[in-house]
N, C-alpha and C positions, 0 to 999 in steps of 0.2 A: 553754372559752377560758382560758389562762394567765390569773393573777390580777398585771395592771398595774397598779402603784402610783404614782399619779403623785409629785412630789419635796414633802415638805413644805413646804417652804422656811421652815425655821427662822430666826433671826436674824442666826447668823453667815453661813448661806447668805445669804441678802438683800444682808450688807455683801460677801461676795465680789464681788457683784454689780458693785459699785463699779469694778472692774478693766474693765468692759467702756465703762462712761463713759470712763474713765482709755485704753482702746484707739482707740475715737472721738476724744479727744482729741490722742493721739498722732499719729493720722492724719492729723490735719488739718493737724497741724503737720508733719507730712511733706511735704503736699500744698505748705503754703507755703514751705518749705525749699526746693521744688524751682523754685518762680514766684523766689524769691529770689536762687533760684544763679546765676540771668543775670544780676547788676549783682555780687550780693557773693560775699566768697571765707569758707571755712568760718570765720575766726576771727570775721570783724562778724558772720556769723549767730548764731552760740554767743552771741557778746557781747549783742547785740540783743534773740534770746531770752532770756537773763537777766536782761537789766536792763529790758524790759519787763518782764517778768515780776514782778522784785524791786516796780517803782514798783507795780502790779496789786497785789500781796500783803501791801505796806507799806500801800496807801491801804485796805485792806480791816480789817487792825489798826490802824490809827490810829481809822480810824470806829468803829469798836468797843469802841477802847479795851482791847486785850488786852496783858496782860505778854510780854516778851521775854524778861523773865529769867527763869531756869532752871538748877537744881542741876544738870544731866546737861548742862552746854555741852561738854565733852569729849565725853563719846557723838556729839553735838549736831555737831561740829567731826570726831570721826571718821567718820561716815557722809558729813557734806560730802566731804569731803576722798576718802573711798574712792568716791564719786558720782563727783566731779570727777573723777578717775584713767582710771575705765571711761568718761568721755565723752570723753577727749581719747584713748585709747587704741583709741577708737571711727570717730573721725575719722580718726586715723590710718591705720585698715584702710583708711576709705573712701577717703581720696589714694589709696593705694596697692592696691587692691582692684577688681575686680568687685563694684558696687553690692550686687548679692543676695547676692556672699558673703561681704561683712562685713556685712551687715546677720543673715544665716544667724549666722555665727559669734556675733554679741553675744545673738543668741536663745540660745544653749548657757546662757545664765543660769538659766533654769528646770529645767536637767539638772544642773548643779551647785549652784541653790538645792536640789534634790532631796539629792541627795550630802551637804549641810552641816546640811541639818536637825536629824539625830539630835545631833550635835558641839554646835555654838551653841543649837540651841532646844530641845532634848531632845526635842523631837516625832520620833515613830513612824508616819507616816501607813500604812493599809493597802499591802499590793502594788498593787493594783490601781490606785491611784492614780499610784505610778510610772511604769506601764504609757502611763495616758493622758498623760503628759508627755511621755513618750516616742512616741505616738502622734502626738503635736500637732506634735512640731518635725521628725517623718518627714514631715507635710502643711507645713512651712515649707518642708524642700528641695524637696518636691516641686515646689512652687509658685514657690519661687526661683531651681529651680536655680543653687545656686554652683557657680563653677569654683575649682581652685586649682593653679596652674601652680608647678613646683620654686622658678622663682625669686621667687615669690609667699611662701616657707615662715616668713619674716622677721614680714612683714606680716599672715599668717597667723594664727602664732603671739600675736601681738599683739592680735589681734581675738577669738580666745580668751579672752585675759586679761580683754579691754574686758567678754565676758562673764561672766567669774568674776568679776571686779570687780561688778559689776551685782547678781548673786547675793547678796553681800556687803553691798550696801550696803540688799536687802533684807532681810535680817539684820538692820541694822542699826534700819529701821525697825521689825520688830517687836519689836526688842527696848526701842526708845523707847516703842511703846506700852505693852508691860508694864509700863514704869513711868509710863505715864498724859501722854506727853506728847500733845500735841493737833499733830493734823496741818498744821495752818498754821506753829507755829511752826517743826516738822522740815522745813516747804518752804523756809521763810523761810532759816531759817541756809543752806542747802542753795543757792539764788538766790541769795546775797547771794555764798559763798565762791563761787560760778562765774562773778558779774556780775566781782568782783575779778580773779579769774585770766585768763576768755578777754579783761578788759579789758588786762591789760598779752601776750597774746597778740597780742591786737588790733594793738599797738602796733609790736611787730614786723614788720606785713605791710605793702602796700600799702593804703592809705584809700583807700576809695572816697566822694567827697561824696554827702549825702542831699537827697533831691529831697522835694516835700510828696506827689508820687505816690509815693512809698513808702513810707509811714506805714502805710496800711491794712495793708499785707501784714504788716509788724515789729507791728507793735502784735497783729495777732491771732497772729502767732507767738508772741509771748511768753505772750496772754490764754491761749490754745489749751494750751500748754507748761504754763503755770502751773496750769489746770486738771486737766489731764490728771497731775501730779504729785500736785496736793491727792486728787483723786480714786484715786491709785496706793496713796498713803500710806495713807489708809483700809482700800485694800482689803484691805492686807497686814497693817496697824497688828489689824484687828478682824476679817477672815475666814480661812476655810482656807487655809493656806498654799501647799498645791500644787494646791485649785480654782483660787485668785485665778496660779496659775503655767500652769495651763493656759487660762484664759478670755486670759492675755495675748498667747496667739498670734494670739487674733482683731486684732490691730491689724494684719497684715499683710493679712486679709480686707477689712478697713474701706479700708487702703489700695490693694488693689488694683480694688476698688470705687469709689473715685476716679481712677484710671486711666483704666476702663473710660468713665467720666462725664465727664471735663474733657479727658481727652486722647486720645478713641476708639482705647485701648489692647481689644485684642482678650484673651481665656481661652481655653487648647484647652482639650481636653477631660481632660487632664490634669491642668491645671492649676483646674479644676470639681471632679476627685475631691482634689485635696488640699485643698482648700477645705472637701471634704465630710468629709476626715478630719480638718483640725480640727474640725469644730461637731461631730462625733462623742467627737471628746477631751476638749471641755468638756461633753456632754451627760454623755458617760459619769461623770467628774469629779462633776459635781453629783451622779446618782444613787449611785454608792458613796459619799460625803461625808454624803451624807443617810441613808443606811445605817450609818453607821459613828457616827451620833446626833450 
């Protein structure tokens, strides 16, 4: 018999791990995003989800009593700010896009966090690890299929960027971890500069009035959001950088697992195998990562 090793799962394996709470998270706020979309329009959702969030994150440091302040508010205010860029340039696709292909297009993050590693982090990961990123987001179209029509090339292009942006601003976060910032406060700045921006967004659109049967939904949007970020932050701040890039594919699994659950949305059978090819992109992922000590 071949001699199987199973994954040690050392330390920084462990905290990649954190990316898969951070995927659950995200889902879920997917999930409400779309209970949402029937009363509001994309600017009170952004806004909503921020400043739930922000109150969530504030009452979490007040109780605790943690400092705000911080020598790296620059880094601090550029990771905001390049955060904030890829989620409006995100939204954007989505006006103007086929759902799965901007949501496809803002996954190229993990192919261009791959790209920017060596430049910003000086990390080298193995080939092999490329490989399965590149595996993961062949089970994201799979399972997405996006379209992109000629005169889609605008909007396109944009949803691109929404993911290079993204790439960027995980960049961003490890490089606040290097220097020891602690992941609440990179959320914190991070909530605050987007509750600001989608609020005067906000302001521009139609208002829609809020009813008390709407709380539930905003309120775990934001908790959901806010988690799923504190939990992103870690995983990037303290694990492998292109494990915690390919475990992020599973948030399209988680969400189409709710799909399937709340809205007896059906899976062919194609859409099973690229399912199967991401958990194979993050299996594989763990075991070279854990190979490579």
């Amino acid at each position: 018999m071949p001699n199987f090793k199973l994954p040690s799962f050392k330390l920084p394996h462990l905290r990649s791990l954190w990316m898969l709470v951070a995927a659950l998270g995200f889902a879920i706020m997917g999930a409400l995003v779309k209970v949402g979309a029937n009363k509001f329009n994309s600017a009170e959702l952004v806004f909503y989800r921020s400043a739930f969030g922000l109150v969530f994150i504030y009452a979490y440091i007040f109780t605790k009593k943690l400092p705000l302040a911080t020598p790296f508010m620059a880094k601090q205010m550029s990771r905001a700010l390049v955060g904030l860029a890829s989620l409006i340039l995100f939204f954007y696709a989505i006006a103007h896009l086929p759902l799965a292909t901007a949501i496809t297009l803002n996954y190229t993050s993990a192919l261009f966090l791959a790209i920017f590693m060596p430049f910003f982090l000086h990390e080298k990961p193995k080939p092999i690890l490329y490989g399965t990123v590149l595996l993961g987001f062949i089970g994201v179209v799979l399972l997405l299929k996006p379209v992109l029509n000629q005169r889609d090339v605008l909007a396109g292009a944009l949803g691109l960027l929404s993911g290079m942006g993204a790439a960027l601003a995980y960049i961003h976060v490890k490089q606040l971890g290097k220097l020891n910032e602690p992941d609440w406060r990179t959320v914190f700045y991070f909530t605050f500069v987007s509750t600001i921006a989608s609020g005067i967004w906000m302001l521009t659109q139609h208002f829609t009035p809020l009813a008390l049967a709407d709380m539930p939904t905003l309120l775990g949007l934001g908790i959901s959001a806010t988690i799923a970020q504190l939990a992103m932050t870690r995983a990037y701040r303290t694990g492998h950088t292109l494990l915690v890039a390919s475990l992020a594919y599973t948030t399209v699994i988680f969400a189409s697992l709710f799909g399937v659950i709340f809205w007896q949305e059906s899976l062919s059978l194609s859409e099973y195998t690229a399912i199967g090819l991401i958990i194979l992109s993050g299996v594989i992922s763990i075991y070279a990562t854990d190979n490579a000590g």
